[in-house]
C-alpha positions in Angstrom: 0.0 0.0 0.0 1.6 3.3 -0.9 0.6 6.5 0.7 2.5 10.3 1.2 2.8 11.0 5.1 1.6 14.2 3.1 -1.7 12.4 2.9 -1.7 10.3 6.0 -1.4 13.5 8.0 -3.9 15.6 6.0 -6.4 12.5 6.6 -5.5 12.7 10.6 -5.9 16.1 11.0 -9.1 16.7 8.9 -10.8 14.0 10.9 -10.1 16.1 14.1 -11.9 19.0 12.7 -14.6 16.9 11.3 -15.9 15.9 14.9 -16.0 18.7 17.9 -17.9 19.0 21.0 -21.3 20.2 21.3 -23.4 20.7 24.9 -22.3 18.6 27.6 -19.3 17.5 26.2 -20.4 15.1 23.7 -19.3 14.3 20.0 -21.0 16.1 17.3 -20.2 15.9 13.3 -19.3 19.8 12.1 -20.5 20.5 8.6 -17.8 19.9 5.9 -17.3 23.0 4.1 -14.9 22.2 1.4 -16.6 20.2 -1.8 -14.6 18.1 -4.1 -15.1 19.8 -7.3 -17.7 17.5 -9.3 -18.5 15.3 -5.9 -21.0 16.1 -3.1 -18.1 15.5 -0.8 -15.8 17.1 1.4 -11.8 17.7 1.0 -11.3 15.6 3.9 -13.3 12.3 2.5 -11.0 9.3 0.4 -14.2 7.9 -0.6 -17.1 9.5 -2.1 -20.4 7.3 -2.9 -23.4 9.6 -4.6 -26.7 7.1 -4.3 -28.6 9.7 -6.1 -26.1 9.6 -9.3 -25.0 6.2 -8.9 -21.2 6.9 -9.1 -18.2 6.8 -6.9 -15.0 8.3 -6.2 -11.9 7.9 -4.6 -10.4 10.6 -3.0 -6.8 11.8 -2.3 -5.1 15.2 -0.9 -8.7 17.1 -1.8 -8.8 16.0 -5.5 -10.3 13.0 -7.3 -7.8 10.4 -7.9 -10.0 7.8 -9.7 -13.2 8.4 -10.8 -16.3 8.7 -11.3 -17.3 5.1 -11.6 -20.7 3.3 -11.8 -21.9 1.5 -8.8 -25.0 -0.2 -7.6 -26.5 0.4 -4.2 -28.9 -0.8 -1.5 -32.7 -1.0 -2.7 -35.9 -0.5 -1.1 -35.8 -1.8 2.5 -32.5 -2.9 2.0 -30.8 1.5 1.7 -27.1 1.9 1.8 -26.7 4.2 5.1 -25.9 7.9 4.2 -23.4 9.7 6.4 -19.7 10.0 7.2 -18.2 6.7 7.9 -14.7 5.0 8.3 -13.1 2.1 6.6 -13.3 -0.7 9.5 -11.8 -3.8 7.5 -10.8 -5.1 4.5 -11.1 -8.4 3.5 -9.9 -10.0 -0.4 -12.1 -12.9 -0.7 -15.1 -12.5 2.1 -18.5 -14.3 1.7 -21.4 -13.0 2.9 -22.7 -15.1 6.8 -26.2 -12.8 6.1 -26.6 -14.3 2.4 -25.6 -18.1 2.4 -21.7 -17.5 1.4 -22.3 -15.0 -1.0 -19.0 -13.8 -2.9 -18.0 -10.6 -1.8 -14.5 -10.6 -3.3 -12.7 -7.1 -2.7 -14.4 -5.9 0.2 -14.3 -2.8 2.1 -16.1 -2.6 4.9 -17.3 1.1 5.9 -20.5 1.0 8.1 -22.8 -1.2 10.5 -24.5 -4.1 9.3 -21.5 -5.5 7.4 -21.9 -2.9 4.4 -18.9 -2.6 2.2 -17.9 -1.6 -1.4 -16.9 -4.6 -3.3 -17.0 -6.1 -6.7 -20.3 -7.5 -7.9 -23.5 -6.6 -10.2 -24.5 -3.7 -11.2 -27.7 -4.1 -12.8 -29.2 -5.1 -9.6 -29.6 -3.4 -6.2 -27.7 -4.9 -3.2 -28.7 -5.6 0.1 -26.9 -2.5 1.4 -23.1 -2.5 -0.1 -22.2 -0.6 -2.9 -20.9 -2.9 -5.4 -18.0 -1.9 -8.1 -17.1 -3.7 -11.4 -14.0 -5.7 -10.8 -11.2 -3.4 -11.6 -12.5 -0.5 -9.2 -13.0 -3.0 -6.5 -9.7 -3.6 -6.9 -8.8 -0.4 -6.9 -10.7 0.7 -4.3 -9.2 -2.0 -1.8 -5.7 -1.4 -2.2 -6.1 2.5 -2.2 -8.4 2.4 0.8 -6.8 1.7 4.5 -8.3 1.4 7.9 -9.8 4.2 9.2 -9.8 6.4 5.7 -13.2 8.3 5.9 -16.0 7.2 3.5 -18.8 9.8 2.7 -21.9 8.2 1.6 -24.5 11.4 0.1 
């Protein structure tokens, strides 16, 4: 995996600005100011997932680094969460425990419930992941590392 410290560092310190304190101490999310130009994310996202355009992006240093590419999401019952997440896990050649060993080669995994990006069809909606064709699934999974911020709009 090869990343700048130039990057590492931006990533670190945007996601200390991204949460602050609100009343009583706790954690609260501060808007994002700073779009990617031609996302509906911010500078401080590596991965950028628009549900209502069906594309993604990967994100480095404020600028897209690969991208847009077509994806498939979550359907009716079944949404892909929106928010700010972080990646919690990658894993090359998972199968699904939910969906009776589905393949999920390539995965990613970003929010609760066991949603991920990861390679698979996308003519069909999924059960929550956003699925990539092969080669950005690749892509995304060795560009992505643990704890990179996803932004799902």
């Amino acid at each position: 995996m090869k990343h700048t410290s130039r990057r590492r560092a931006l990533t670190v310190a945007a996601a200390a600005l991204v949460v602050g304190l609100g009343a009583a101490g706790t954690a609260v999310a501060l808007p994002a100011t700073d779009l990617v130009e031609g996302t509906p994310c911010s500078a401080t996202a590596r991965a950028c997932v628009d549900l209502a355009t069906d594309r993604a992006w990967l994100i480095d240093d404020g600028e897209v680094s690969h991208g847009p590419v077509p994806i498939s999401h979550g359907g009716q019952g079944t949404e892909t969460p929106t928010g700010d997440f972080g990646v919690q896990r990658k894993a090359r050649d998972h199968r699904s425990v939910e969906f009776d060993g589905a393949k999920m080669p390539w995965s990613v995994f970003f929010a609760p419930g066991g949603i991920a990006f990861h390679e698979g069809d996308q003519d069909t909606s999924s059960a929550g992941c956003v699925r990539l064709g092969r080669a950005d699934a690749v892509k995304f999974f060795h560009e992505l590392d643990v704890y990179d911020r996803v932004e799902v709009r």
